[in-house]
N, C-alpha and C positions, 0 to 999 in steps of 0.2 A: 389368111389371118382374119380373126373377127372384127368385129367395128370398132370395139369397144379394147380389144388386144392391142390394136392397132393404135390406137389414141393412149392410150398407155407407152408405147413403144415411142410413138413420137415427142410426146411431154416429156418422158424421161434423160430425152436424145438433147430435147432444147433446153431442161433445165441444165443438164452438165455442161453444154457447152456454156453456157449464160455465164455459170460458174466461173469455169478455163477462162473464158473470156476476160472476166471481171478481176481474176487471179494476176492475167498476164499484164493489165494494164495499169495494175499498184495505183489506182486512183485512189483508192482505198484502203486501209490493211487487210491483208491475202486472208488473214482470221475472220476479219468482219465478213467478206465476201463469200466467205468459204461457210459459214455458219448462215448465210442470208440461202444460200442455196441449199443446206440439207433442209433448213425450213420448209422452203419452196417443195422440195421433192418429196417430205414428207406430209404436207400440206395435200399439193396435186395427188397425192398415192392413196392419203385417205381417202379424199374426194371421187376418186376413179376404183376403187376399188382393188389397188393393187400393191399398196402399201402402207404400213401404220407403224404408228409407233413403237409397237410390239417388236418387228421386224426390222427399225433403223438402232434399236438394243442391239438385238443380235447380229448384228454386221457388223458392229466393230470387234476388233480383234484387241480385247481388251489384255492381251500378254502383250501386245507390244507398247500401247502404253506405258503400261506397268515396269518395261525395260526402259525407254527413255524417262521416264518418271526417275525412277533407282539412281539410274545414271548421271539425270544433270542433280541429283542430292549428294552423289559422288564428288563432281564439275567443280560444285557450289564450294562445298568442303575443303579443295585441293586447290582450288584456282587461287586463293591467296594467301600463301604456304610461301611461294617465291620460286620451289623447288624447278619446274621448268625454267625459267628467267637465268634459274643456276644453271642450269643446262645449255640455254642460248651464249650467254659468256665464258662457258667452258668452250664449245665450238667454237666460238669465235677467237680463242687465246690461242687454242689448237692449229685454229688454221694463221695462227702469226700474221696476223692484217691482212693476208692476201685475200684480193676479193673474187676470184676464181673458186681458189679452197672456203672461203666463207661461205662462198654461197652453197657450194657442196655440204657442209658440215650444218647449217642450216636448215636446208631442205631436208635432210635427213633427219634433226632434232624432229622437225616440227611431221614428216610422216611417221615417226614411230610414235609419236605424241597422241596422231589422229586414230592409230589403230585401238589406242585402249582410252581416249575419250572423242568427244564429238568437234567438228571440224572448227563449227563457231568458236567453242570456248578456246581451243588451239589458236586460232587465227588470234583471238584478243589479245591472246596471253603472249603471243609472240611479235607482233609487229611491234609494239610498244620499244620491245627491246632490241629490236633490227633496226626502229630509222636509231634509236641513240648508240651504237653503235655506227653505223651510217654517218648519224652526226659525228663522232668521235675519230674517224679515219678520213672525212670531208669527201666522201663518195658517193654515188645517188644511190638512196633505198629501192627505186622502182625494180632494175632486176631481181634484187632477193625477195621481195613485196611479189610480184607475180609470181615468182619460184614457191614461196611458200604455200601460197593459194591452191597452188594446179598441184604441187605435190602430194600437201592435203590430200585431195579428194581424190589422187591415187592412191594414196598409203591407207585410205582408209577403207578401199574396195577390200582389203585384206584380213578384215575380220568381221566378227558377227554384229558386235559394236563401234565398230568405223566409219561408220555411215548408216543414218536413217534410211536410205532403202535397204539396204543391209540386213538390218534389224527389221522390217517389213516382209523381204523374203525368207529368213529365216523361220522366223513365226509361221507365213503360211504353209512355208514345203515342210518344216519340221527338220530342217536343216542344224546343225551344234555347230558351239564354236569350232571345234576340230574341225568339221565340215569345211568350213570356211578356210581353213589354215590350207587343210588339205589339195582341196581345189583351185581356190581360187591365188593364194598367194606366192606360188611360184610363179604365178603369170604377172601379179604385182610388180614382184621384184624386178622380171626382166622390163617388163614396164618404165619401172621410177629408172632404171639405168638408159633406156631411152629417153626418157623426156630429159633427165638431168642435162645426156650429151646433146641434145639440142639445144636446150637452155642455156646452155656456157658456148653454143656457135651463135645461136640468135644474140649474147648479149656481150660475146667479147669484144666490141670497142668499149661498151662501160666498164668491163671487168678487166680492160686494160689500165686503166686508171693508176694510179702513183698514189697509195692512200699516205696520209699525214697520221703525224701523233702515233704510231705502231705502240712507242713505248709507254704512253699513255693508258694504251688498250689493254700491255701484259702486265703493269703495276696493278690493274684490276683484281679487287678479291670477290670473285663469283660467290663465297659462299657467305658474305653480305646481302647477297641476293635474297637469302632464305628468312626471312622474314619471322617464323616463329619453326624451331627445329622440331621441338617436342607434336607438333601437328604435323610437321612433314612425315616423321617417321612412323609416325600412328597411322596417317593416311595412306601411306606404301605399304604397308602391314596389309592395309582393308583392300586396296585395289590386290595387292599380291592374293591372297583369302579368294577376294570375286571373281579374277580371273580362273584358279586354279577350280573352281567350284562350273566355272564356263565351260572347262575343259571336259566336267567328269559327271556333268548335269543330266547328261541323259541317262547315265550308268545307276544315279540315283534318282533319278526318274522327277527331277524339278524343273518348269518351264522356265525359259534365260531371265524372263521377265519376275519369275520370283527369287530368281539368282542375283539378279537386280537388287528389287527390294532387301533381300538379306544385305546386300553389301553396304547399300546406305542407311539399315537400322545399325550395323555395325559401327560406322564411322559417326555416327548421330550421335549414339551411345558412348562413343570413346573419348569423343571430341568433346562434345559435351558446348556447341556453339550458341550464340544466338539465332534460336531457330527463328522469330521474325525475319532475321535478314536471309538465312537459307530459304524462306518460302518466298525471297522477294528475288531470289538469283533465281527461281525456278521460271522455263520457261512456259508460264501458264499459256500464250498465244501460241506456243508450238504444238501442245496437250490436241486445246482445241481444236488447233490447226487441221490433225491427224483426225481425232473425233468426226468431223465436221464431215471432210472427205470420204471415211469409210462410210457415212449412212449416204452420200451418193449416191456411190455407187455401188451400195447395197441396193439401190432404187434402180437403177441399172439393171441387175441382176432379176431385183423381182421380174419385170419389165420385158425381160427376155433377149435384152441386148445382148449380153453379158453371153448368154447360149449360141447366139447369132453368130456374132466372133468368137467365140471358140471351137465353133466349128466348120468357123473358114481357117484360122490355124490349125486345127485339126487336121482339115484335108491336105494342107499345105506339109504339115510333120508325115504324115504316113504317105505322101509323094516322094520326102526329101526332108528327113532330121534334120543332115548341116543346114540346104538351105532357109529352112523355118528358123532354124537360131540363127544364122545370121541374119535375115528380117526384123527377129525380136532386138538383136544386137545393135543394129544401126537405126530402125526407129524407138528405141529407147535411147539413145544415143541423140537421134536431131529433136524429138518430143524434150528431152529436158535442156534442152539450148535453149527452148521455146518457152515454157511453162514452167521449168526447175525438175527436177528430178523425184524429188518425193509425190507431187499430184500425177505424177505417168505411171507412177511403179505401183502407187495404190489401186488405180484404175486396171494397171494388171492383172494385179494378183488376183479376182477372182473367175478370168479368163483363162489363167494356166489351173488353179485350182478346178474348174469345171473340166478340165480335159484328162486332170488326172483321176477325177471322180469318173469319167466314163471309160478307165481302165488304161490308157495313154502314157506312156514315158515320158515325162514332159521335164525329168532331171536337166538334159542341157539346156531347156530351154529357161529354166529360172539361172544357171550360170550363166548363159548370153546376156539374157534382164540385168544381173546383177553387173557386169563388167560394161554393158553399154548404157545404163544409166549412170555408174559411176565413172567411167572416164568420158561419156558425154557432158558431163556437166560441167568441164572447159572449153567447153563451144564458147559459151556467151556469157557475159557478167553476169546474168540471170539464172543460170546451169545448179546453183545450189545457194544455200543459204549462206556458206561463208564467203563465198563469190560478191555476195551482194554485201556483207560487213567490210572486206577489202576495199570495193567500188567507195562505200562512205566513208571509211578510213583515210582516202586518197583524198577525199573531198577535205577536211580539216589536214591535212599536208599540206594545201595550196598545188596538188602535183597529180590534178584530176584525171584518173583511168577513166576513160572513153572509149566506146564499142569500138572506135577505131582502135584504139591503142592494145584492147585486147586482142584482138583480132591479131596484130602482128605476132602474135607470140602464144595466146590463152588458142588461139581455136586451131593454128594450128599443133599444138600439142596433144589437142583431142582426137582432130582425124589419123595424128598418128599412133597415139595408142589404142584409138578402134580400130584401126589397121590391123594394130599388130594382134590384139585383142581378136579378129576377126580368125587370124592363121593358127593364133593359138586354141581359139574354140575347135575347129575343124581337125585340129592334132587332136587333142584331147577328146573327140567322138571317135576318129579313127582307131584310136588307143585302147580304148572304155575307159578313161578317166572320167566322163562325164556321162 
């Protein structure tokens, strides 16, 4: 390698980790640090001759943006409607105060909740109405509080908008919602019926509990909950319209991301809101967040890294398919315990991407990505972004989650759906499902 290749390769190496580093450590906000580094990389790239401006343009992958953009103008729209919160009190009447069946009927509301919006705004919109319910039966929030969290960001591996890597790998493989349903959410399923039965052994001394007030809880009228009706059913309308358009986008040939955008000029248009406050629910730090990251390691790529590792995964896939995805699977899996899940998956993508450019199968290996960053990301409070809104959640409870307290219940819940995630990949290559 030349002198000058070489000093390229190295710079690039220490600004990402500078990056990771500065990300992992939250001295800062993860935007600020994450924008201080594409600077950096785009700065040293000029200066070296190996990357410019020009070039930290065209690294980002502006459809997926443009899907998370759509989407939280969707979020925005629907989040204060009440209609979930109707949802959480219907399950809860359903399950007759038991907090066994609660927590079942729960964790269910809130992962079908995450497969058609993003796991944050799920999480806000649901805890709220679990501790008062909690409070209402005199039982402790914390089992259903970590139930809903780790369910999350199972239920949400099961579509194309369930999750920011999600929406990351789709974009790059060219993968459709169908894609998504197809593959990966029968493996969901048997997923969430794992983790559930452990969640009710891990937490049956509290769900043994004697809740008070039942008759309190079934005089409830849920659909007080609904806050303006005429908005809820105009916004069921638009998500029913954006999803069905998910389904059949490739067949009309429009990227998710502008399936997106359609869905929330629709609800814009109908609703008819105040858009100052719609552009003040958007989340601009998460935009950049993505931005910031893709001209990394777009600097990565110029750089040669990016070449380097793909084809030590290369050699590793044309030894041994299963075993290269399960590699991909469980260090995408411990990477986002560590860093979160969306800065590993983006650092991915243009590692599988270069391997499928030099003619390579690399199909299971963005499903392994996809299932060991999203069921890694109940390793650690750190594992995903609504992991970490839970964490501060707990914090104004006065009933602070601490890496110990995940730990008893959050992490092993991850090694066991990478587990099971690990047996199901390896069926699903034997098969050719994957």
């Amino acid at each position: 390698m030349e002198k000058a290749a070489l000093g390229a390769f190295i710079i690039s190496i220490l600004t990402f980790v500078l990056t990771y580093v500065g990300i992992f450590l939250e001295r800062v906000h993860r935007s600020i640090f994450a924008i201080f580094g594409a600077v950096l990389m785009v700065s040293f790239g000029t200066w070296m001759s190996f990357y410019d401006m020009h070039d930290a343009v065209l690294s980002i992958d502006f459809d997926t943006i443009m899907l998370l953009f759509g989407m939280m103008i969707v979020v925005a729209l629907f989040k204060e409607t009440g209609f979930f919160q109707y949802l959480a009190i219907r399950a809860a009447k359903l399950a007759k105060g038991r907090p066994w069946l609660l927590l079942v009927y729960l964790g269910l509301v809130t992962s079908l909740v995450s497969m058609v919006l993003d796991n944050v705004t799920t999480i806000i919109i649901i805890v709220p109405v679990t501790v008062s319910l909690a409070d209402i039966l005199g039982i402790s929030p914390f089992p259903f509080l970590m139930s809903e969290v780790l369910l999350s960001n199972i239920g949400g591996v099961a579509t194309l908008i369930g999750d920011p890597p999600n929406i990351l790998i789709g974009s790059a493989a060219g993968f459709g919602f169908l894609d998504f349903l197809v593959h990966l959410a029968p493996i969901v399923f048997l997923a969430w019926l794992l983790a559930q039965g452990l969640l009710l052994l891990m937490f049956r001394k509290e769900l043994s509990q004697t809740p008070s007030n039942v008759s309190r809880l079934m005089e409830m009228d849920e659909r007080r909950a609904i806050v303006d009706p005429i908005t809820t059913r105009r916004m069921l309308a638009t998500l029913a319209v954006t999803i069905v358009l998910f389904f059949v986008h490739e067949l009309i040939s429009l990227e998710p991301g502008l399936v997106a955008l359609f869905g929330a000029c629709m609800g814009l248009l109908w609703v008819k809101p105040d858009f100052d406050q719609i552009l003040h629910d958007i989340h601009w730090d998460v935009l950049l967040f993505f931005v910031a990251l893709f001209v990394i390691v777009g600097g990565l790529d110029a750089s040669g890294v990016i070449g380097t590792l793909g084809g030590s995964i290369a050699a590793l896939s044309q030894y041994s398919m299963p075993l290269a995805a399960i590699v991909v699977l469980w260090v995408g899996a411990l990477a986002s315990g560590v860093i979160s899940n969306v800065p590993f998956t983006i650092a991915m993508l243009p590692i599988l991407k270069s391997l499928a450019a030099q003619g390579a199968d690399v199909t299971p290996l963005w499903w392994a990505l996809a299932i060991g960053v999203g069921f890694g990301a109940n390793l650690t409070p750190l594992g995903s972004a609504a992991n970490v809104v839970i964490v501060s959640l707990s914090d104004s409870l006065g009933d602070k989650l601490t890496f110990r307290r995940w730990a008893t219940s959050g992490t092993w819940i991850a090694l066991a759906t990478c587990g099971f995630g690990t047996v199901a990949v390896l069926i699903a290559i034997q098969i050719g499902l994957f």
